[in-house]
C-alpha positions in Angstrom: -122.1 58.6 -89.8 -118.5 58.7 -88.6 -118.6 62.5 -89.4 -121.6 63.5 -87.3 -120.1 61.1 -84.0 -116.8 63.1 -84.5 -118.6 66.4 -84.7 -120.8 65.6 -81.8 -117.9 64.9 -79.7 -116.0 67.8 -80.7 -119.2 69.9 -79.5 -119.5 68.0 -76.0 -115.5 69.3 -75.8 -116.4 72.5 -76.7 -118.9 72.9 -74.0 -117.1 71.3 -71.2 -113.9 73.7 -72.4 -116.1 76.8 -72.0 -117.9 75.5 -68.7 -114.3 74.8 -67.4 -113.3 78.4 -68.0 -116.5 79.7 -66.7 -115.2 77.8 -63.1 -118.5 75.6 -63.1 -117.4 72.3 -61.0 -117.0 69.1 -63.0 -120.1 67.8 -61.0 -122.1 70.2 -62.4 -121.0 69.9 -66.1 -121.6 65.9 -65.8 -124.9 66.1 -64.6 -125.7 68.9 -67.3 -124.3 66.7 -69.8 -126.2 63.8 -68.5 -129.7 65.5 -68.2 -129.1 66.5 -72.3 -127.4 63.4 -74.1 -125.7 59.7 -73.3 -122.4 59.5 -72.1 -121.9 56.2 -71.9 -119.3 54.6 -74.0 -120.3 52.6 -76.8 -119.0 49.3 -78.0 -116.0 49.0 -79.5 -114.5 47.0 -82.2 -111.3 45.1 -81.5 -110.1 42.2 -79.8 -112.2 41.9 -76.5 -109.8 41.4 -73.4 -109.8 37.5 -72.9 -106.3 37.1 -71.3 -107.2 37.4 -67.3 -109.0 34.4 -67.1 -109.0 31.1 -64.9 -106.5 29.0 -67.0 -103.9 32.1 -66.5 -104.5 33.1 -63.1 -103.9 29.2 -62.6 -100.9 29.2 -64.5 -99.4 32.1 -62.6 -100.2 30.7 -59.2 -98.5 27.7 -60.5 -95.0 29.9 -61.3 -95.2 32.2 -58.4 -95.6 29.0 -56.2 -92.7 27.2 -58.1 -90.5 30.9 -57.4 -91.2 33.8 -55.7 -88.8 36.1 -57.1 -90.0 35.7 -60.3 -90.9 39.3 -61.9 -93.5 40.3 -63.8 -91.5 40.7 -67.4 -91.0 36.5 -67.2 -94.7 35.5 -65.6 -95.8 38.0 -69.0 -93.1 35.7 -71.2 -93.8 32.1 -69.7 -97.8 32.6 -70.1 -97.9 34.3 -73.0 -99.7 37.3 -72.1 -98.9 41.4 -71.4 -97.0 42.4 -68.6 -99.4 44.4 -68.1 -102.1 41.6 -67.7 -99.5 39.8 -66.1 -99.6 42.7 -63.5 -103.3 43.0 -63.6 -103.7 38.7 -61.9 -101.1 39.2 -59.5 -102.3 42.8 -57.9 -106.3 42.5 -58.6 -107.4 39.1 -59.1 -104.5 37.2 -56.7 -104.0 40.2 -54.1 -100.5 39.4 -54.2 -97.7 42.2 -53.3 -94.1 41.8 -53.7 -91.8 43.2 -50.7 -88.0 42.3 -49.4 -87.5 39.5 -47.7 -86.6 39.8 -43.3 -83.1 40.0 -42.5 -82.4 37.7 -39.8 -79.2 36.5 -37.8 -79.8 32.9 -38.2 -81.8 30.6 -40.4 -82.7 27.9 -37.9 -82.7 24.2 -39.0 -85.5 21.7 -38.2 -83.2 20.5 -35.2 -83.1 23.9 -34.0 -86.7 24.7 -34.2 -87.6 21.3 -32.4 -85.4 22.5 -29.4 -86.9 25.7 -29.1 -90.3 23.9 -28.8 -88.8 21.6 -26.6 -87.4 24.6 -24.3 -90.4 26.1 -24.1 -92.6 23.1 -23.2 -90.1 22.1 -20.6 -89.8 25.9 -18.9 -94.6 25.7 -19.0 -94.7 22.8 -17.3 -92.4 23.7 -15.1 -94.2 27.1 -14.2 -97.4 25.0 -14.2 -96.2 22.5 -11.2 -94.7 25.3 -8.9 -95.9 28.3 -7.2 -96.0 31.3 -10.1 -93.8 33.3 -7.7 -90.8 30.9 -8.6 -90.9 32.3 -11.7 -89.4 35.9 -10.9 -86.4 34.0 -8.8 -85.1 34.0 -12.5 -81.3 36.1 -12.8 -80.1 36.9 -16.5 -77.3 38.5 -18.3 -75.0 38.8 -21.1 -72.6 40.3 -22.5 -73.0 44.1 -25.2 -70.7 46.5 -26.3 -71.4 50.3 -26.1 -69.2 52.8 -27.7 -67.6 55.9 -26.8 -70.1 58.0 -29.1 -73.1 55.9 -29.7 -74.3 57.3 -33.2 -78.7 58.1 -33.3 -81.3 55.6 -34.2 -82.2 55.6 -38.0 -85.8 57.3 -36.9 -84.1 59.6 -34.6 -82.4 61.0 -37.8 -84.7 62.0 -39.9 -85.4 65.6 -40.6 -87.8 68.2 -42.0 -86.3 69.6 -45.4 -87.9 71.9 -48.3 -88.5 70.4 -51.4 -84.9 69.9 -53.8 -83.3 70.3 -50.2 -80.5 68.0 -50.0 -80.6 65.6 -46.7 -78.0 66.1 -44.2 -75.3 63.2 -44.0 -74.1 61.0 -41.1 -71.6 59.1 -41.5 -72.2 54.9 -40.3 -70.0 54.2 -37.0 -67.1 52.3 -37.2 -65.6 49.2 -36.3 -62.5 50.1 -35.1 -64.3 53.2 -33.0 -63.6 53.1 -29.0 -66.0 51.1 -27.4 -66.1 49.1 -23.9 -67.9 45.4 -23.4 -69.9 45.2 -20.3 -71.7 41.7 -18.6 -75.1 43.0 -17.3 -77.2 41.4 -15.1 -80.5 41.8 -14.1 -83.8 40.0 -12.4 -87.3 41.0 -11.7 -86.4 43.3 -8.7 -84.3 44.9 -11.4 -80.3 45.1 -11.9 -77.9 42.6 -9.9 -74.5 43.9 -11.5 -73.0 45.4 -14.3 -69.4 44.5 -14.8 -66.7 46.5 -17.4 -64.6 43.8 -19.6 -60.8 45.1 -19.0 -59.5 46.5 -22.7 -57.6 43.6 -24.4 -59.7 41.5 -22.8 -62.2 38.6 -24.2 -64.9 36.7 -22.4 -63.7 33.1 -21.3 -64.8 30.7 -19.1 -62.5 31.7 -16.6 -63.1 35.5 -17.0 -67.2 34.7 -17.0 -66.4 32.6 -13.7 -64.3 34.9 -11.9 -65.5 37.7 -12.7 -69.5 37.6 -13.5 -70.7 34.7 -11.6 -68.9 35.6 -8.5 -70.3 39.5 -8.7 -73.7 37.8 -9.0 -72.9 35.8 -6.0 -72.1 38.6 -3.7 -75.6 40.4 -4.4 -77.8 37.7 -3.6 -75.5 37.1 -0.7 -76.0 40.4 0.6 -79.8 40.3 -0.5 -80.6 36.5 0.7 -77.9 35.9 3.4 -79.6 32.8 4.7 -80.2 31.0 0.9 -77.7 32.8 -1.2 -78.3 31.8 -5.0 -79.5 28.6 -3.8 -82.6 27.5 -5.7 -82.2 30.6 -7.9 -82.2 29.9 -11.7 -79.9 31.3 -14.3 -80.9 32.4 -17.9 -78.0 32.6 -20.3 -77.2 32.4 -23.9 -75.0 29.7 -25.2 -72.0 31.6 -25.8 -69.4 28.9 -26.1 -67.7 30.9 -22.4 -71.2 30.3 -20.3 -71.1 26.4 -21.2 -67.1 25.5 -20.0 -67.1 23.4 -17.6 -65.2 25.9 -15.3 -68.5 27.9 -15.6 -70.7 24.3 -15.0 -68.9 23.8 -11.7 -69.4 27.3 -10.5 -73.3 26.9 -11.3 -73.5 23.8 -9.1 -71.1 25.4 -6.3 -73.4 28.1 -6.1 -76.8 25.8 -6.3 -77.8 28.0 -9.5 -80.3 26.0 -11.7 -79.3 26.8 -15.0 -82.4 27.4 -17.9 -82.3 25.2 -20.9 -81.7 28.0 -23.5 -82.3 26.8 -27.5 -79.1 27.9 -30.2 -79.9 31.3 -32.3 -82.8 32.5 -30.1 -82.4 35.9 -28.7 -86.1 36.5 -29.2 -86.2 34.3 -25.7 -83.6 36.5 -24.0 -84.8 39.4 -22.1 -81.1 41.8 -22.2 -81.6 41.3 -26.3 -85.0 41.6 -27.0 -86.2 44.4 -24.2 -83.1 45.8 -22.3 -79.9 46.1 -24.6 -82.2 47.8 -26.9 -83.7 50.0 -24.6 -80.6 51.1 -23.3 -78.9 51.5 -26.4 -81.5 53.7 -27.3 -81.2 55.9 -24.5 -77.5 55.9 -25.0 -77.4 57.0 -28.5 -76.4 60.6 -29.5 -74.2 60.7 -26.1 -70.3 61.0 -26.3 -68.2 59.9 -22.9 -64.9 61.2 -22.6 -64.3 57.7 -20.1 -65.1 54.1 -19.7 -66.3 55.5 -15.9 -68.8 58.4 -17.2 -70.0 55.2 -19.4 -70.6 53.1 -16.5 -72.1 55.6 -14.6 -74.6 56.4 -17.7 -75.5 52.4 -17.4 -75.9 52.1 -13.9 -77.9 55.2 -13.5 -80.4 53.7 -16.5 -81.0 50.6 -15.0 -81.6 52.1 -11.7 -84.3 54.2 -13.4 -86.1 51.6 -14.9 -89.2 51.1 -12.7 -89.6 47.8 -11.3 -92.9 47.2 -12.9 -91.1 47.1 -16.2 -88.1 44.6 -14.7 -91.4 42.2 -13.4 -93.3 42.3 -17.0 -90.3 40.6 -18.6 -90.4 37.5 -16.6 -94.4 37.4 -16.3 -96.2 35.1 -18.6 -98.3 36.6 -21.2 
């Protein structure tokens, strides 16, 4: 019997070999094959498969729950199943994938997560008991560095090659290349100042004082000559430098109300989450012989940013 099942088998080969070199589709040489005999598979003896059941798929939710970097070599040893198997109840039966874990600045504590609610709640009722046009008499800045030769974006890198083609190399920029720190400020009209950090230089409270605040305070004293920044608010991070008290006493000289701004959250800071980005972006591939050609490269960006774009970053929404 286990002859003539071998014999027939080798025949169906035979005919799908010579069909195959006759360039008939393998559509066609199914549905002859179909029309003639079965070609179903039959039972088999063995072990049937019994291992991806409920009481596994239980058990590995249980480990993947208790850790998620567990692989798939210990879920197969802990269960007592195949890694294969094992593989089988996370992908198919638990739709589970494995993939790297965000890279982030800051893991915020409970504390830190409360403020940011409490920020935010604070900042939407106070839009929601004034006019919404208070809301664009918002100024903010901070401080970013920009380099000499600001090196391409990973995506502006990449590059067509032919197959075994080695991929050009670029080296990573350095810490100790040239670079210049520059205070930005901007509001919804657009930019207010942009002010270059002297080399040797750090920002202190006096420097932020002296130097930023007071540039601030001559635009809106030149745009508002009547109000000046009174009744104007003030968005900054909390840099250690915008919280002296040489910088408090400047804020209430000039009537400035200053934002609540919670620890570790430049997601809530327009210059990091829509403009230093932008602008690095536009910078990148560009070499500047000068701290002046890189000034004039910043100033002429911002001025080219359309003031619909400045407004959509203080609108709600």
């Amino acid at each position: 019997m286990a002859s003539k099942s071998t014999d027939f088998k080798i025949e169906q080969r035979a005919y799908v070999k010579i069909r195959t070199l006759l360039k008939v589709s393998p559509t066609d040489v199914h549905k002859d094959l179909e029309e003639v005999v079965s070609i179903e598979d039959g039972a088999r003896i063995g072990r049937p498969v019994s291992s991806t059941n409920d009481k596994n798929i239980l058990e590995v939710s249980a480990l993947l729950e208790e850790d998620p970097h567990i692989t798939l070599v210990e879920i197969a040893d802990a269960v007592g199943i195949s890694t294969g198997t094992a593989q089988a109840i996370v992908h198919d039966n638990m739709k589970f994938r494995k993939i790297c874990a965000r890279w982030v600045p800051h893991l915020l504590t409970q504390a830190q997560k409360a403020k940011r609610v409490q920020c935010a709640t604070k900042l939407l009722s106070e839009f929601d008991r004034t006019d919404s046009r208070r809301l664009f008499e918002i100024v903010t800045g901070d401080e970013t560095w920009v380099r000499y030769s600001e090196p391409l974006s990973k995506e502006a890198n990449k590059v067509w090659v032919a197959k075994g083609q080695d991929p050009p190399m670029i080296p990573r920029h350095d810490f100790r290349d040239p670079k210049v720190m520059y205070c930005i400020f901007f509001d919804s009209n657009g930019p207010v100042c942009q002010i270059c950090v002297p080399k040797y230089q750090t920002i202190t409270g006096s420097f932020y004082t002296n130097e930023c605040l007071t540039e601030v305070e001559k635009f809106y004293q030149n745009r508002r000559p009547r109000t000046g920044t009174r009744g104007l608010r003030i968005l900054h991070d909390n840099a250690r430098p915008h919280k002296t008290k040489l910088v408090r006493e400047k804020l209430e000289a000039m009537k400035f109300v200053e934002l609540d701004h919670p620890p570790y959250s430049p997601d809530l800071a327009p210059c990091d989450f829509w403009l230093f980005p932008k602008l690095k972006k536009h910078l990148s591939g560009r070499k500047f012989e000068s701290r002046a050609q890189i000034g004039s490269a910043i100033f002429q960006y911002m001025k080219g940013v359309p003031t619909e774009d400045y407004k959509k970053y203080f609108s709600i929404g």
